[in-house]
VOMI-471820 format. One record per atom (N, C-alpha, C, O): x, y, z. Coordinates in pm, whole numbers, plus 50000, padded with zeros to 5 digits. Layout:
<rs>
XYZ...
</rs>
This chain:
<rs>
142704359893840143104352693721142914337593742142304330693660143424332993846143314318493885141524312493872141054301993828140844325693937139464316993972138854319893813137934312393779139174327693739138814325493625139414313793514138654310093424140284310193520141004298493512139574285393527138854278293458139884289293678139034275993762137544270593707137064259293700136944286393662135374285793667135374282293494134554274393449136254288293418136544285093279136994268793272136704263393166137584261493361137474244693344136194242993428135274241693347135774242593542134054240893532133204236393421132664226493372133374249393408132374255993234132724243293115131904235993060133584243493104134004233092989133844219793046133824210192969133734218093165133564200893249131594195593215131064185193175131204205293247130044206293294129404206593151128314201493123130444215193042129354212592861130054202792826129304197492743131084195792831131414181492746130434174192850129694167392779130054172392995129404161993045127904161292982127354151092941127354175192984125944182092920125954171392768125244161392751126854176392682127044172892553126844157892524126154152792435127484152692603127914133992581126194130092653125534120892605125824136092735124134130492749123504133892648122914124992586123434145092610122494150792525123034140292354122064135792292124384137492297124524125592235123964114192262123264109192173124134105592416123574094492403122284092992412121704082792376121764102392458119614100992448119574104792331118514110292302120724103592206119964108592064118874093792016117914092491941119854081992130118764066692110117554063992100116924054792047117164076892181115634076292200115114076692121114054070392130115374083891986114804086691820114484070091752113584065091686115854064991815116024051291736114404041991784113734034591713114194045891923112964033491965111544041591953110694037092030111134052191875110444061091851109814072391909108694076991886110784076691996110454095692012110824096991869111644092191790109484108891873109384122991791110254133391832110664132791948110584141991768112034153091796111074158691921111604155992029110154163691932109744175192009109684166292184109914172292289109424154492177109634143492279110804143892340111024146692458111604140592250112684139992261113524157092338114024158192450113434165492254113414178592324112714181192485113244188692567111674174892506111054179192598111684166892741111554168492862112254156792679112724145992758114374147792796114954139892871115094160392725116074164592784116164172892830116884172392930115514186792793115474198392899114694193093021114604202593100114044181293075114284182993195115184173093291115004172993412116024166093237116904157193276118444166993357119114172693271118844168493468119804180593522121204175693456122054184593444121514164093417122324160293309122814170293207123784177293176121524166593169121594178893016121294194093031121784202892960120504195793122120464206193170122664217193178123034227893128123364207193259124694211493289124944213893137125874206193118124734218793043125534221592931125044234792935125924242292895123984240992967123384256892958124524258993112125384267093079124654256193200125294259893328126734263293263127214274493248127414248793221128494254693163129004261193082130214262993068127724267792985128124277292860128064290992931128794300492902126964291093040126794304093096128134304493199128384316393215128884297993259130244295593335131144300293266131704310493306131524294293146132674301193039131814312792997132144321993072130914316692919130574329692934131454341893000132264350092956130914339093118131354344993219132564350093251132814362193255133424340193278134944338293308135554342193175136784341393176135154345193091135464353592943135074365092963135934372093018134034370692938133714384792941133454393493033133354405593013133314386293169133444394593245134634404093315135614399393373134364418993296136034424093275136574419193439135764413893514137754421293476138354417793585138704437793647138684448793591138994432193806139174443493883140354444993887140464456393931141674439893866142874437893836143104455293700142544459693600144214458393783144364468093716145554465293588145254469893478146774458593601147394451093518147154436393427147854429493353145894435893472145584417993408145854419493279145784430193218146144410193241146374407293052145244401793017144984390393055144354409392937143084406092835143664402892694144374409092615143004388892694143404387192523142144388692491141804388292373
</rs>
């Protein structure tokens, strides 16, 4: 329960950090990238990248069932 806890704040650390890059390179539009530039200038930045890490982290720590025979599933 705990490490799901743990990996579920990860997950959420790692997509607000993902998120707030992927907001501030929206600048790049302003000095003229094209969207697809722009697309191609954040999937490879590991910045922005951490927002797919942390969606697949909470993912995880959500649906994956537990070995716990009493755990409480909401």
């Amino acid at each position: 329960m705990i490490a799901r806890v743990f990996f579920f704040l990860i997950g959420f650390g790692l997509t607000v950090i993902g998120g707030i890059y992927i907001i501030s390179y929206l600048n790049l539009l302003t000095i003229g990238y094209n969207f697809f530039e722009y697309v191609n200038f954040i999937s490879r930045r590991i910045e922005c990248i951490s927002i797919m890490i942390g969606l697949i982290l909470i993912n995880l720590s959500i649906f994956i069932p537990g070995g716990h025979k009493y755990e409480l599933h909401i």
